[in-house]
C-alpha positions in Angstrom: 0.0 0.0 0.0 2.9 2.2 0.9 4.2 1.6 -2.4 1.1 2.8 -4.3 0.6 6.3 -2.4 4.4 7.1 -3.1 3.9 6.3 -6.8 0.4 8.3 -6.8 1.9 10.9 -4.6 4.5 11.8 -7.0 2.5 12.7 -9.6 0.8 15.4 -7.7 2.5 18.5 -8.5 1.6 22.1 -7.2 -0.6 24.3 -9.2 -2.5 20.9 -11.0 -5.8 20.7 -11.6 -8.2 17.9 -9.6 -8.8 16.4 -13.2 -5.2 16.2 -14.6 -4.2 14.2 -11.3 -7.1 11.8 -11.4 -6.1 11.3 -15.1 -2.6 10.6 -14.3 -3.5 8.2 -11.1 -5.8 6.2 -13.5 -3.3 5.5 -15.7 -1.1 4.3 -13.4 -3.6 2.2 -11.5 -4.7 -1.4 -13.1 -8.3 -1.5 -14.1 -9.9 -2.7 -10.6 -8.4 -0.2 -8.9 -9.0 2.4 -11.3 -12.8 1.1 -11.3 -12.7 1.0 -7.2 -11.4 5.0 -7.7 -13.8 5.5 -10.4 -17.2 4.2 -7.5 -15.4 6.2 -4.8 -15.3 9.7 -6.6 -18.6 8.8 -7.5 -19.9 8.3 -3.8 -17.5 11.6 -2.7 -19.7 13.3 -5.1 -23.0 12.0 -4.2 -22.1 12.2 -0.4 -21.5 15.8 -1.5 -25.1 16.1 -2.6 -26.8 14.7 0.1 -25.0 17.1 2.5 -25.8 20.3 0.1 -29.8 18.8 -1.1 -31.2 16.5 2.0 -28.5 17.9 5.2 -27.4 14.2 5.5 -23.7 13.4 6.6 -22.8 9.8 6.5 -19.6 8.3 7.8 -16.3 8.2 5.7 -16.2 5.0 6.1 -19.9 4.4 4.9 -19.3 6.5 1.8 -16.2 3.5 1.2 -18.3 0.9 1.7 -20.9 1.7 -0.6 -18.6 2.6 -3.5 -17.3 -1.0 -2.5 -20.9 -2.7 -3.1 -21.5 -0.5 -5.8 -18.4 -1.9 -7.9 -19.4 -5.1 -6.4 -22.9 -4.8 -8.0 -21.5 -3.4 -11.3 -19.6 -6.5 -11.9 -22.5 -9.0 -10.5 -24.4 -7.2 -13.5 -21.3 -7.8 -16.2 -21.6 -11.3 -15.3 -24.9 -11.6 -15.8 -25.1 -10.1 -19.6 
């Protein structure tokens, strides 16, 4: 793990954009892990919402979990097809 933040880590230079260093991290990451990133921007987003829209705060570790089951869920489904 410590391994993976150092190599992600580097690529974050001062003055980036948020895009240009998730672009860079994916490319670096293999496709699970880029997927797992992909569901848990997704749910930092929607936890986002829900605190703006409904004044709902779940835990961190809630918003991880469901980006877990939702990757989880997304793969059931390619299975399936």
């Amino acid at each position: 793990m410590c391994e993976a933040f150092s190599s992600i880590h580097s690529l974050i230079n001062p003055g980036q954009d948020c895009a240009s260093v998730i672009f860079k991290i994916l490319y670096i990451l293999n496709v699970d892990n880029a997927a797992l990133l992909c569901c848990i921007l997704w749910n930092i987003w929607k936890q986002r919402n829900n605190k703006i829209w409904n004044e709902v705060v779940d835990a961190q570790s809630f918003v991880l979990e469901r980006a877990k089951t939702m990757l989880y869920d997304l793969k059931a489904v390619r299975l399936i097809r």
